[in-house]
C-alpha positions as CSV (number, residue, x, y, z in Angstrom):
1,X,-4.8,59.6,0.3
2,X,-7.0,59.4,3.6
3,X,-9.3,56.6,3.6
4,X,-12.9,57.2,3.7
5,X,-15.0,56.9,6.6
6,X,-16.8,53.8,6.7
7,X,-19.6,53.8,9.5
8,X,-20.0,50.4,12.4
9,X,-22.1,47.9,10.9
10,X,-21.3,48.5,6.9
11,X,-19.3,46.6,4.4
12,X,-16.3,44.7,6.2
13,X,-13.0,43.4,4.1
14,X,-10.3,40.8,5.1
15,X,-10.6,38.2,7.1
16,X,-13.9,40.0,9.1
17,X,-15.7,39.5,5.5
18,X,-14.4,35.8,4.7
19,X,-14.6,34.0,8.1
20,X,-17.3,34.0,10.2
21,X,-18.1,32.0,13.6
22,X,-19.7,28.7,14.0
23,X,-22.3,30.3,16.1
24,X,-22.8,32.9,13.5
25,X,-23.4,30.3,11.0
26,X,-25.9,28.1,13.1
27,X,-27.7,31.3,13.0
28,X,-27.9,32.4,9.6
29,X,-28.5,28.5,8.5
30,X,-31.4,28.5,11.2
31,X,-30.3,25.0,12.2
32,X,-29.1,23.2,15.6
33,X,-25.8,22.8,16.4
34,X,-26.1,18.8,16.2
35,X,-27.9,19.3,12.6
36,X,-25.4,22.1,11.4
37,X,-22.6,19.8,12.8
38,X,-23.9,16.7,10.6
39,X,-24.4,19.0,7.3
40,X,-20.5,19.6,7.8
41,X,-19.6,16.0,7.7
42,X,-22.1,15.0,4.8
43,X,-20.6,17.7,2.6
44,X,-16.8,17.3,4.0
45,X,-16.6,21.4,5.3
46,X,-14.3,21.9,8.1
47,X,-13.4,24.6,9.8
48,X,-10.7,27.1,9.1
49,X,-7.8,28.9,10.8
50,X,-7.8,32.2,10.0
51,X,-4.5,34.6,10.2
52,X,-6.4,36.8,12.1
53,X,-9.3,35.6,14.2
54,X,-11.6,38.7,14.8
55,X,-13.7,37.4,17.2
56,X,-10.8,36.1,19.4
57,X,-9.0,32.7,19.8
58,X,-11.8,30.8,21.8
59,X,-14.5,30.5,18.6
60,X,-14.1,28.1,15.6
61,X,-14.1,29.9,12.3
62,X,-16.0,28.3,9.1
63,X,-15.3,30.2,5.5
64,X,-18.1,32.1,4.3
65,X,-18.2,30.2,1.1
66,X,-18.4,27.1,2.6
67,X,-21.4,28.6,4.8
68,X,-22.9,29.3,1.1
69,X,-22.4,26.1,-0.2
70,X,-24.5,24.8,2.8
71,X,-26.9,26.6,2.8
72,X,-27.8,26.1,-0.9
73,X,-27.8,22.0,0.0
74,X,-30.8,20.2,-0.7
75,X,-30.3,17.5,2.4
76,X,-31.3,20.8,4.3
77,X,-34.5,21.1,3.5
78,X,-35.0,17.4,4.0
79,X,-33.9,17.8,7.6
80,X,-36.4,20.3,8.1
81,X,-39.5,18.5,6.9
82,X,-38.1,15.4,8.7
83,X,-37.7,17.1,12.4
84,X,-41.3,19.0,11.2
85,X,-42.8,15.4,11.0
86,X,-41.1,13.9,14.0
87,X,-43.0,17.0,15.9
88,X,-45.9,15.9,14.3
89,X,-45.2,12.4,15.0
90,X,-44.7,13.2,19.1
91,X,-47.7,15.1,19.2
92,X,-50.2,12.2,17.7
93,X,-48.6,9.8,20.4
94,X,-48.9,12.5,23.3
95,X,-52.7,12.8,22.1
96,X,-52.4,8.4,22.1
97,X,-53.3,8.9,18.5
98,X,-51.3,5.5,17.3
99,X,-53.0,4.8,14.0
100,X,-51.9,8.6,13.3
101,X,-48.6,8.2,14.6
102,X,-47.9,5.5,12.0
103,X,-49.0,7.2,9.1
104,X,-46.7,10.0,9.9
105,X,-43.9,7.6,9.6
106,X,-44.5,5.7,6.8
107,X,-44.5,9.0,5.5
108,X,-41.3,10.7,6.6
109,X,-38.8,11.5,4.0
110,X,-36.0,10.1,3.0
111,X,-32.4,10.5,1.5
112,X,-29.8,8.9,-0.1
113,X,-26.0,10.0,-0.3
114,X,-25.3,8.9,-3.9
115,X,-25.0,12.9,-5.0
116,X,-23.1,14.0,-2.1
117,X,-20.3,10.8,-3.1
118,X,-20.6,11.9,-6.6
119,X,-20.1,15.2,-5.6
120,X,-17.3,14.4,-3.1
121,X,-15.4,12.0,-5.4
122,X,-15.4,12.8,-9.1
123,X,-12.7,10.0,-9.9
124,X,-12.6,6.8,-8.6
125,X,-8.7,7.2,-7.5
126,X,-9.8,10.0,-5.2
127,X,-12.4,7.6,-3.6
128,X,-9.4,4.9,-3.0
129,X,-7.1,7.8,-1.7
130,X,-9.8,8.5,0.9
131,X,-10.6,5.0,1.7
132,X,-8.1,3.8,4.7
133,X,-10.3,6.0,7.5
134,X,-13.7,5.1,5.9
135,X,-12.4,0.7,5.8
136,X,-11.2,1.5,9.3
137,X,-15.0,2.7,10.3
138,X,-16.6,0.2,8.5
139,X,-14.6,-2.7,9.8
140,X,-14.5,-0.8,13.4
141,X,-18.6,-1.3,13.6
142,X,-19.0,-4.8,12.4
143,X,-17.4,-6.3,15.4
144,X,-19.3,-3.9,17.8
145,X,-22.3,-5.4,19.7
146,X,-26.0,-3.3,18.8
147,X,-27.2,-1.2,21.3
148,X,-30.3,0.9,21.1
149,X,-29.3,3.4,23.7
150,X,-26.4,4.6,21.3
151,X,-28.6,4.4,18.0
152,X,-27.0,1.3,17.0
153,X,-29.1,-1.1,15.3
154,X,-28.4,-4.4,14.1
155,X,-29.0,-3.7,10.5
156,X,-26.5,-1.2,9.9
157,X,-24.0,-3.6,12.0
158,X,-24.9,-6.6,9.9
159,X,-24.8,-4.1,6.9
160,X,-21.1,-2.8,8.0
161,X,-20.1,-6.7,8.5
162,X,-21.4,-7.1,4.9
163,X,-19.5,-4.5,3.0
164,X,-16.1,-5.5,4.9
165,X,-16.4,-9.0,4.0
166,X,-17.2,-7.9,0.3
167,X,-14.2,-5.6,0.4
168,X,-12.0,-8.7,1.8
169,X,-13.3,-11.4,-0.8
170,X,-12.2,-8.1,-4.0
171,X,-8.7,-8.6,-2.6
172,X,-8.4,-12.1,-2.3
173,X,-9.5,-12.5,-5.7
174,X,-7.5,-10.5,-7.3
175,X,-4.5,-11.2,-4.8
176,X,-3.7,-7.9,-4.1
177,X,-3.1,-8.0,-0.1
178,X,0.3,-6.9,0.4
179,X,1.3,-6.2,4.3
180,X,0.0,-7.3,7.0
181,X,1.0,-6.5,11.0
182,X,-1.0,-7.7,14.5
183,X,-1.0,-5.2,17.1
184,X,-2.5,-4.5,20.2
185,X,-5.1,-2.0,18.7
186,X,-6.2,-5.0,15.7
187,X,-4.8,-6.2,12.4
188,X,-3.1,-4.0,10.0
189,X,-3.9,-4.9,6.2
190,X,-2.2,-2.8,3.0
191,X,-3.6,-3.9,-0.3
192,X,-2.6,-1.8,-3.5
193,X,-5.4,-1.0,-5.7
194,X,-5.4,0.2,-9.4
195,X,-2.2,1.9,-8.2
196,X,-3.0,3.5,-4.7
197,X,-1.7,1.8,-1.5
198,X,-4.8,1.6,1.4
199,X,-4.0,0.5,4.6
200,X,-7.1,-0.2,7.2
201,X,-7.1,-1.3,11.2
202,X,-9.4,-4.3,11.6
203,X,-10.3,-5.1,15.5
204,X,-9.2,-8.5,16.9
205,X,-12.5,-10.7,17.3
206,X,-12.9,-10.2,21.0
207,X,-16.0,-8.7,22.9
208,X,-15.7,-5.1,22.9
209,X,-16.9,-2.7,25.8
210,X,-18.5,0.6,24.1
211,X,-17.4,3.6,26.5
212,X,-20.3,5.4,28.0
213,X,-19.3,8.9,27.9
214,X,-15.8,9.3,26.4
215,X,-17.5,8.4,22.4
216,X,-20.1,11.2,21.2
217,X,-21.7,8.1,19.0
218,X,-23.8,10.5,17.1
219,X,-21.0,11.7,15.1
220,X,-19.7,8.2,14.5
221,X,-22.8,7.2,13.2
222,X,-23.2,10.7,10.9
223,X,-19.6,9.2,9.5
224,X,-20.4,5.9,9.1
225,X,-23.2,7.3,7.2
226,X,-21.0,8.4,4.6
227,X,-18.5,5.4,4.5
228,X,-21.2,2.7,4.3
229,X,-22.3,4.9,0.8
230,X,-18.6,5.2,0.0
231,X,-17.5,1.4,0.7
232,X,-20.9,0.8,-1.2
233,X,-20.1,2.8,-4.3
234,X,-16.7,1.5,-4.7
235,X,-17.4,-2.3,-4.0
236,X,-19.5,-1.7,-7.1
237,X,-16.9,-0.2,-9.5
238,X,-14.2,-3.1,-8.1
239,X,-16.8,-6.0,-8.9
240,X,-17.9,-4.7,-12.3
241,X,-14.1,-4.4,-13.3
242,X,-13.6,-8.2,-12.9
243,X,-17.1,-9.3,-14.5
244,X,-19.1,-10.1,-11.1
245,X,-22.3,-8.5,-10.5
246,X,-22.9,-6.4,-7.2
247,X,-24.7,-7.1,-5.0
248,X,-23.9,-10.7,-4.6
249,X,-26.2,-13.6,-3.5
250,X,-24.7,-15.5,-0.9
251,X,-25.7,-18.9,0.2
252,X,-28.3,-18.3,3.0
253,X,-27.0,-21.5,5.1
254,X,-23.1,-20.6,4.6
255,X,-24.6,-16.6,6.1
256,X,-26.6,-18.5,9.4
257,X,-22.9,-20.3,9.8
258,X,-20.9,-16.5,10.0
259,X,-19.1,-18.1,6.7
260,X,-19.4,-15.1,4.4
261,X,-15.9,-14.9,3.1
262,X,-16.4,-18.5,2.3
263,X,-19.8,-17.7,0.9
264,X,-18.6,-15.2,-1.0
265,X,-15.7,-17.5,-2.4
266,X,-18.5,-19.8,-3.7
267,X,-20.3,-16.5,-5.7
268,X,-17.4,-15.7,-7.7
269,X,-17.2,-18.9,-8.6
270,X,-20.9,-19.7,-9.9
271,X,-20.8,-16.1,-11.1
272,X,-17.4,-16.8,-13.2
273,X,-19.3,-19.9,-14.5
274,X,-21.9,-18.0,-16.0
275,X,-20.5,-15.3,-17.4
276,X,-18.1,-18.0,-19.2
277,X,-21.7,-19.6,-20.3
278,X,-23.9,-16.2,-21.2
279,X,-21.2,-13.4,-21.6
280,X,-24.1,-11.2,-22.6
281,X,-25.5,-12.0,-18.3
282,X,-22.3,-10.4,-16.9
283,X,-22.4,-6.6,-19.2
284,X,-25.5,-5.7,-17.7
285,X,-25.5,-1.7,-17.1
286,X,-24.5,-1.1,-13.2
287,X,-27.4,1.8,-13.6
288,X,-30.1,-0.9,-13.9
289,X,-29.1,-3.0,-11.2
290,X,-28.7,-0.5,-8.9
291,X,-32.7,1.0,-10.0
292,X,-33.6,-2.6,-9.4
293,X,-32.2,-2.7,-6.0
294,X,-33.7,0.6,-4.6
295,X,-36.9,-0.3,-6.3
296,X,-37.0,-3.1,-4.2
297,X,-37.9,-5.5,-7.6
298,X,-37.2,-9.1,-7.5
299,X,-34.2,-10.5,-8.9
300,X,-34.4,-11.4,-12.5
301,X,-33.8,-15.1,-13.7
302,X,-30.0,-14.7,-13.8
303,X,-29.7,-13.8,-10.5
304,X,-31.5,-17.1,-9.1
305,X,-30.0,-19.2,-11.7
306,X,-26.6,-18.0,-10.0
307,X,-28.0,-18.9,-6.4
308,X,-29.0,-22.5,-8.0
309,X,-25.8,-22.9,-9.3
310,X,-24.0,-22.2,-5.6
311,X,-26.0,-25.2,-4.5
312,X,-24.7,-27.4,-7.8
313,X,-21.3,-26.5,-7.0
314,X,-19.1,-30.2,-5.1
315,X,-18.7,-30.2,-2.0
316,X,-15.5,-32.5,-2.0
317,X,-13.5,-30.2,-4.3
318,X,-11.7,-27.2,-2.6
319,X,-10.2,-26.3,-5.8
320,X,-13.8,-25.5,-7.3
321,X,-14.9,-23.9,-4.2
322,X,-12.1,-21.8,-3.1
323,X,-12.5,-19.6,-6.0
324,X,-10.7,-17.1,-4.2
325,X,-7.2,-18.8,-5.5
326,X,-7.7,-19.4,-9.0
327,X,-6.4,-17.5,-11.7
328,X,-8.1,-14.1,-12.4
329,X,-9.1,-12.8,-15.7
330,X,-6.5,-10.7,-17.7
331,X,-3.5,-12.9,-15.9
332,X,-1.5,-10.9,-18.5
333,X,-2.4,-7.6,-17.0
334,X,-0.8,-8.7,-13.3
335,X,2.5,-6.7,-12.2
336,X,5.3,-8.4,-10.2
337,X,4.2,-8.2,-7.1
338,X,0.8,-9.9,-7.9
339,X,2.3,-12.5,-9.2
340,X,4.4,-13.7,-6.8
341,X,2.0,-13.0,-3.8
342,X,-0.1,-15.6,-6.0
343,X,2.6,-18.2,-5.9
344,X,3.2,-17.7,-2.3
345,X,1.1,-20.5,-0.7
346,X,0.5,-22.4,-4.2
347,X,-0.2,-26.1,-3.5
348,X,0.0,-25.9,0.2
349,X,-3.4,-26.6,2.1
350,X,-4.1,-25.1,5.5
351,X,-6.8,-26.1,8.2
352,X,-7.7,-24.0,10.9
353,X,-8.7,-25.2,14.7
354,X,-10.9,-23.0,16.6
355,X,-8.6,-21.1,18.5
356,X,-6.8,-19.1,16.0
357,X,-8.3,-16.0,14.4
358,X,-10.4,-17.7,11.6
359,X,-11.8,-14.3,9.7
360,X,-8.4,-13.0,9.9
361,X,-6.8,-16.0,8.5
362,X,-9.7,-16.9,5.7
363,X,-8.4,-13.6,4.2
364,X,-4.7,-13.8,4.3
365,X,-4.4,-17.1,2.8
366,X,-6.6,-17.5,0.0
367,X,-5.0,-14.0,-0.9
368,X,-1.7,-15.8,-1.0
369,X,-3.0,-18.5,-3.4
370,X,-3.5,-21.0,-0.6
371,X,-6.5,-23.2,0.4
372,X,-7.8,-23.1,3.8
373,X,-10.7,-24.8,5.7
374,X,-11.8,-24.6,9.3
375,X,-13.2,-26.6,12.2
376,X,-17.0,-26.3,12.0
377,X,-20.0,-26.8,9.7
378,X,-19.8,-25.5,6.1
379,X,-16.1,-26.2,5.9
380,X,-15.1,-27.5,2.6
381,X,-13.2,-30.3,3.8
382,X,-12.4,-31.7,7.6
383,X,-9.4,-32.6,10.1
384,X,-9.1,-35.9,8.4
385,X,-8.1,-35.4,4.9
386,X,-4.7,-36.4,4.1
387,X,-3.6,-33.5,1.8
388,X,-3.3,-30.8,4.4
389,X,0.1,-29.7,4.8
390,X,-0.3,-27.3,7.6
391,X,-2.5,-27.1,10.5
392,X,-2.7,-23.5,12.4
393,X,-3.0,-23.8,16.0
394,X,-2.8,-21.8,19.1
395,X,-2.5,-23.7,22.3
396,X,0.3,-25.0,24.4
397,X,0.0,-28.4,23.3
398,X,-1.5,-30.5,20.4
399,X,-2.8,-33.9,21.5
400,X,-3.8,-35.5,18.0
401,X,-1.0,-35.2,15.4
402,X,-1.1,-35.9,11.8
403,X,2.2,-37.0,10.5
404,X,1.4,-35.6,7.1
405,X,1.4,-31.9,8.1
406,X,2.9,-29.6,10.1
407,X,1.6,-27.8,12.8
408,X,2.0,-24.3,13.1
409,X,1.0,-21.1,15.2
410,X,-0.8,-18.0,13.2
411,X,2.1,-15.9,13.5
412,X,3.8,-18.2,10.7
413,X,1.5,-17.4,8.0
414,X,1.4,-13.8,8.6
415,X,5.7,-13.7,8.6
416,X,5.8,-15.4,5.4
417,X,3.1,-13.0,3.9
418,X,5.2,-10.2,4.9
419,X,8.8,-12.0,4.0
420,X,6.9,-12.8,0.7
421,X,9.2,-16.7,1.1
422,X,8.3,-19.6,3.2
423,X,10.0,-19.5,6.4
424,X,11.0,-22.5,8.3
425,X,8.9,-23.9,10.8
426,X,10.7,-24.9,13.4
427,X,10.5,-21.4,15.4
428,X,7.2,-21.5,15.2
429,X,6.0,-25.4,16.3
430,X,3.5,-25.3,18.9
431,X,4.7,-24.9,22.6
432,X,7.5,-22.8,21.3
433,X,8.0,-19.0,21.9
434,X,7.9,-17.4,18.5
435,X,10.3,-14.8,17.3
436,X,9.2,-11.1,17.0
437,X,7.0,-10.4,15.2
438,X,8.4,-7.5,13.0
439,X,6.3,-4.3,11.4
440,X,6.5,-4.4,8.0
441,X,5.7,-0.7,7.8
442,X,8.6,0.1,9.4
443,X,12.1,1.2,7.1
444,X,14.9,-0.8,9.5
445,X,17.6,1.4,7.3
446,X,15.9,4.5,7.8
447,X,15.6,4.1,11.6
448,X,18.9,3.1,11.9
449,X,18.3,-0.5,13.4
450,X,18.1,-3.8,11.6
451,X,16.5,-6.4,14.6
452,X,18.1,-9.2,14.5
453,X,15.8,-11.7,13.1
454,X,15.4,-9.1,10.2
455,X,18.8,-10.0,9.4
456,X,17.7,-13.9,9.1
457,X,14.9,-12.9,7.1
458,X,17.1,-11.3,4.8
459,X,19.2,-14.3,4.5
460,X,16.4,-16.0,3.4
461,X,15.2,-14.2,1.1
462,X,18.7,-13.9,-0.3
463,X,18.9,-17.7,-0.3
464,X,15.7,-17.8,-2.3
465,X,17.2,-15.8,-5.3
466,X,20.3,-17.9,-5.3
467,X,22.5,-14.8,-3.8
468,X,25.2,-14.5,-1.6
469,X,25.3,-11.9,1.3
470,X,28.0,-11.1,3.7
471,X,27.4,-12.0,7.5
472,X,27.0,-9.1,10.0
473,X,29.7,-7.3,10.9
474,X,31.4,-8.0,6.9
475,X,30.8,-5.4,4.1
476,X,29.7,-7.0,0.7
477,X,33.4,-6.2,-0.5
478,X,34.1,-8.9,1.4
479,X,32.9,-11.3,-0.4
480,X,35.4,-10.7,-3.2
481,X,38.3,-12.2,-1.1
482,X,38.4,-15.8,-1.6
483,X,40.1,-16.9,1.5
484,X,37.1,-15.1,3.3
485,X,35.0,-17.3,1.2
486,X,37.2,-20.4,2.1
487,X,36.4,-19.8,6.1
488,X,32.8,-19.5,5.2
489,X,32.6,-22.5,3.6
490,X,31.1,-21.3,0.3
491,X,34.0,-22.8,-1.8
492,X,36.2,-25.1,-1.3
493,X,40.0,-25.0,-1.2
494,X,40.9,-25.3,-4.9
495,X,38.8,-23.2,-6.4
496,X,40.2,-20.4,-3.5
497,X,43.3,-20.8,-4.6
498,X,42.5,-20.2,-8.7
499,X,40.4,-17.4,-7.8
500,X,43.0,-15.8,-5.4
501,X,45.5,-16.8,-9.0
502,X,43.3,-15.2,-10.9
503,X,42.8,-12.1,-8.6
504,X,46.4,-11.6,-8.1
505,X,46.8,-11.2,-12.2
506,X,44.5,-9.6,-12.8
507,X,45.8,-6.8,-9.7
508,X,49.5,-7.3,-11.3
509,X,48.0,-6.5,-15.1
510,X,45.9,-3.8,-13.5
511,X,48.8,-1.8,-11.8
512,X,51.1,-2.3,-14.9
513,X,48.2,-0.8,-17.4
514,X,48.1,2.4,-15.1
515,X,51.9,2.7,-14.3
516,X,52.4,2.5,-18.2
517,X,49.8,4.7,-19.0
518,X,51.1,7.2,-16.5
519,X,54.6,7.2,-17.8
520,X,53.6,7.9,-21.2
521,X,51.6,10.8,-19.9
522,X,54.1,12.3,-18.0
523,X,56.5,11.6,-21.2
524,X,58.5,9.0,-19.3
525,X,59.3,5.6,-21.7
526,X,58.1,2.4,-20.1
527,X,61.0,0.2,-18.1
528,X,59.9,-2.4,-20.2
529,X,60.9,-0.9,-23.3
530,X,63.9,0.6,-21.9
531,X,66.4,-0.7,-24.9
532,X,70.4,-1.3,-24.7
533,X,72.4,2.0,-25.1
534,X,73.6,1.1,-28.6
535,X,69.7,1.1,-30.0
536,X,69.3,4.6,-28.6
537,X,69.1,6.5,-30.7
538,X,66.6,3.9,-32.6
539,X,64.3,3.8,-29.7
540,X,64.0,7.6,-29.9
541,X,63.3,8.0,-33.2
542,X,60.4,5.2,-32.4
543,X,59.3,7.2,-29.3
544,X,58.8,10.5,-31.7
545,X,56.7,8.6,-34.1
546,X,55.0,7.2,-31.6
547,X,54.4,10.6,-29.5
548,X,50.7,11.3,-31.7
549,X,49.7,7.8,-31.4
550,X,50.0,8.1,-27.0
551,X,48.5,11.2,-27.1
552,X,45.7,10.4,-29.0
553,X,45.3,7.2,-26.7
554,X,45.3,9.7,-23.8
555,X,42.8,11.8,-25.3
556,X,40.5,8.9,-26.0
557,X,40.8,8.0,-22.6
558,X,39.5,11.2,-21.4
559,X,37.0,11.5,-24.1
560,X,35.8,7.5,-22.5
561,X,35.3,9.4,-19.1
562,X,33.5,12.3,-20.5
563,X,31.1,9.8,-22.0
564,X,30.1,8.0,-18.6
565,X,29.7,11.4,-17.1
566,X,26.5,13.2,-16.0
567,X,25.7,16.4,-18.1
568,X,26.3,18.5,-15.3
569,X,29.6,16.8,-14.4
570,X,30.7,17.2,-17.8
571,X,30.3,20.7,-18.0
572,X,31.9,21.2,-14.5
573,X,35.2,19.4,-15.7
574,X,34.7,21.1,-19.2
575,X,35.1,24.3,-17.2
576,X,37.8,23.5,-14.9
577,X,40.0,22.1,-17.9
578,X,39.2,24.9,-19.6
579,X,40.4,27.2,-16.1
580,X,43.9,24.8,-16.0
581,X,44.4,26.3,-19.7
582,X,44.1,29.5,-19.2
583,X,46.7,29.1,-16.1
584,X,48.7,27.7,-17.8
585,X,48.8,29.9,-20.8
586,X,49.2,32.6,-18.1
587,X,52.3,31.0,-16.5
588,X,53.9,30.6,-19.9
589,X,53.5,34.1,-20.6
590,X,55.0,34.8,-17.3
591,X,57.9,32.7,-18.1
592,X,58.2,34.5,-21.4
593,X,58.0,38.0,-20.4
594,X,60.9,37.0,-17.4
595,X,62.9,35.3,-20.0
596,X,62.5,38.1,-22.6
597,X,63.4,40.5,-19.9
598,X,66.5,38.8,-18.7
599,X,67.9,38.6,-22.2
600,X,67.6,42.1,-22.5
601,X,69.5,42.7,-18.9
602,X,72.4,40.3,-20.5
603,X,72.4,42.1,-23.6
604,X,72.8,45.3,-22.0
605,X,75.6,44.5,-19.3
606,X,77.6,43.2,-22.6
């Protein structure tokens, strides 16, 4: 049937009806590019790649429905009043109209992104899937310096330094820091949370140069937008599922000392306190708090009985303050791997000189179940106290030396944290050149190299579990030959010599049990039972009565390795046992039908 004519301009079908341009959208949103750009990474639309591109390879294609989910957005029509009064705004101060001017901005609009998250992330496990990029961000502009010619103010870098350290402080307390790897680019972290690995990039704490014209800034920013509501959102859900209330009140002096970790350390703890005291203080609805803290109302007498109760707290005990390493509610609830990254730096206490990455390492250990302090003011507890058993350092030499601790470079705690054991320290004294320092997201088996200080590592850990494993170059099936143990010097000479005894039996009883049993398969009497010719005739009479009783032996046998099998094996050497009978049965009637027919031939010539 001949299609009908449809004239230019009319109804289109395919891909011309279901992608469209971004140019074409810009123009049916009637937006900017930089504002149409913005709406795409607020509501998470990117663009498509069509089978067919109808306008040719060099535009980018957007799906229609995405363009209709856009333009039905509320945010846009807040855009449009907003750039309406920053018209209205530049005109009053081109007419030096100031009084004017600030009116109009007290009375721009405003948004917030709680819908768009809610929108974005019905279930908190999609929010923690989608969270390694948006730590990255966050982390990424809390070391970056403000600048005003790039739109970055110091609030949202103080408020991006905030929710990173609130992020941090979750993980310490509930130990779940699991990998950890310096590179050039920053620090790799991995935590696992409620079941979903997230791995962010954190930048080393250096000065950093912002590029000029490489970075387009203004996206960055429309990202970070997002993340900071994201980061936000979830700190929320993580505090509330261990009984703290968000957001926390830090100690204002620890905050003027950049000690907000620390700070942080000392809030769980008042905040534990009190919910122990007044359960009913810590089940207060996240919905009211989070009215109360966009109302802008003062906080209620809970909240500065906590913030009293920071400044009650001793000074002299790190145990109280380091909060960070006690045990967490619902101990019982902890899988494996939390529990032993809690035990890793239990009753070890670390101090920190200046020189070593302190935020870094004010993380990592309290994670660990250790307890650190620092070189500065705030610190719970100085140089001088007798109980520290390690002191991280960084230079070439150490004048002053303790003789009660050992003194260590940083790359030490973050190879234990990844060897989960406590290495020794003598590769890593100060002065000395460490060994590698070895990705832990890296599968040595998989890429087909084990480094060599892997290998020692492995020892280790093998020594730690009481286990014995061959030395390079030897297979584990090695290790079953005592003489090779005898060289190695993991037993000594008489107990070689009963277990090579005890080997060789057990071989000898081994090859007679199968040389037996394949003799009475084959119908073959043993040697062993191999009687004098005048009990023959005995024996034989024996060996027929005994026929069922080896057969049904045999047939146990094989019924034993059925049982072991797989289904599918079972079935497979069902069928071929079942393919070795037929043969058979057909080589028997061969034999037959020959035999049958040569008895005829013989009765015939006769």
């Amino acid at each position: 049937m001949v299609k009908h004519y449809r004239p230019p301009g009319k109804k289109k079908e395919g891909n011309a009806a279901r992608y469209i341009t971004r140019s074409q959208a810009v123009k049916h949103l009637q937006v900017t590019l930089p504002l149409f750009r913005r709406l795409c990474i607020l509501k998470g639309v990117f663009p498509r790649e069509p089978k067919k591109k109808v306008k040719g390879n060099h535009h980018t294609y957007y799906h229609v429905k995405d363009i209709a989910f856009l333009q039905h957005e509320p945010l846009l029509e807040i855009f449009r009043d907003k750039r309406a009064y920053e018209k209205k705004i530049k005109k009053a101060e081109s007419k030096k109209n100031p009084d004017l001017a600030n009116r109009l901005r007290t009375r721009i609009p405003t948004y917030t992104l709680d819908r768009i998250i809610r929108e974005r992330y019905p279930k908190f496990v999609d929010a923690l899937r989608d969270l390694d990029d948006c730590l990255t961000m966050v982390h990424l502009f809390a070391a970056l310096p403000a600048l005003e010619r790039e739109k970055l103010e110091v609030d949202r870098v103080h408020n991006c330094r905030r929710l990173s350290h609130e992020w941090q402080a979750y993980i310490s307390r509930v130990h779940k820091l699991r990998k950890v790897f310096i590179s050039v680019k920053g620090i790799y972290y991995q935590a696992e949370v409620e079941g979903q690995k997230v791995t962010w990039l954190t930048p080393h704490a250096l000065q950093q140069v912002l590029p000029e014209d490489d970075v387009d800034f203004n996206v960055m920013l429309t990202f970070l937008e997002v993340y900071e509501t994201l980061v936000t959102f979830v700190n929320f859900h993580l505090y509330h599922s261990i009984n703290v209330k968000y957001p926390p009140i830090l100690d204002p002096r620890l905050e003027a000392l950049a000690s907000d970790l620390y700070a942080l350390s000392r809030y769980f703890d008042a905040n534990s306190r009190t919910s122990m005291v007044d359960p009913q203080a810590s089940n207060t609805s996240g919905s009211e708090q989070v009215e109360a803290q966009q109302k802008g109302t003062p906080p209620d007498e809970s909240e500065l009985r906590l913030a009293q109760l920071q400044h009650h707290l001793p000074s002299n005990e790190p145990g109280a303050l380091m909060r960070l390493v006690e045990d967490v509610a619902g101990e019982d609830e902890e899988d494996e791997d939390t529990r032993e990254c809690k035990k890793l730096f239990k009753n070890l206490k670390f101090f920190l000189s200046r020189e070593v990455p302190r935020e870094s390492l004010l993380f990592v250990i309290p994670a660990f179940g250790g307890v650190v302090s620092w070189e500065g003011e705030g610190a719970p507890f100085n140089e001088a106290d007798q109980s520290i058993t390690h002191q991280i350092v960084d230079r070439p030499t150490q004048g002053h030396k303790f003789l009660s601790r050992e003194y260590v470079q940083p790359q030490w705690v973050y190879d234990c944290v990844n060897a989960r054991i406590i290495l020794p320290t003598e590769n890593y004294m100060v002065g000395r050149v460490p060994p590698p320092h070895l990705s832990p997201f890296v599968d040595n088996e998989a890429e087909g190299y084990v480094p060599e200080y892997a290998e020692t590592i492995k020892r280790l850990q093998a020594a730690g579990r009481n286990e014995v494993l061959p030395l390079p170059g030897v297979g584990k099936e090695d290790l079953e030959d005592p003489q090779k143990l005898l060289v190695e010097g993991i037993i000594d000479r008489a107990e070689a010599n009963e277990a090579a005894e005890r080997k060789r039996k057990m071989i000898l009883e081994q090859n007679r049990y199968l040389d037996e049993l394949k003799m009475e398969v084959d119908g073959v009497r043993s040697s062993s039972t191999v009687p004098d010719n005048k009990q023959t005739s005995k024996v034989k009479k024996a060996g027929e009565e005994s026929d069922p009783d080896i057969q049904r032996v045999v047939q146990d046998h094989a019924n034993m390795s059925k049982v072991v099998m797989s289904r599918n094996k079972r079935k497979l050497y069902e069928a071929m046992e079942i393919g070795k009978k037929r043969k058979q049965a057909h080589v028997d009637l061969l034999k037959e039908r020959k035999r049958k027919i040569e008895g005829a031939k013989k009765s015939g010539e006769t």
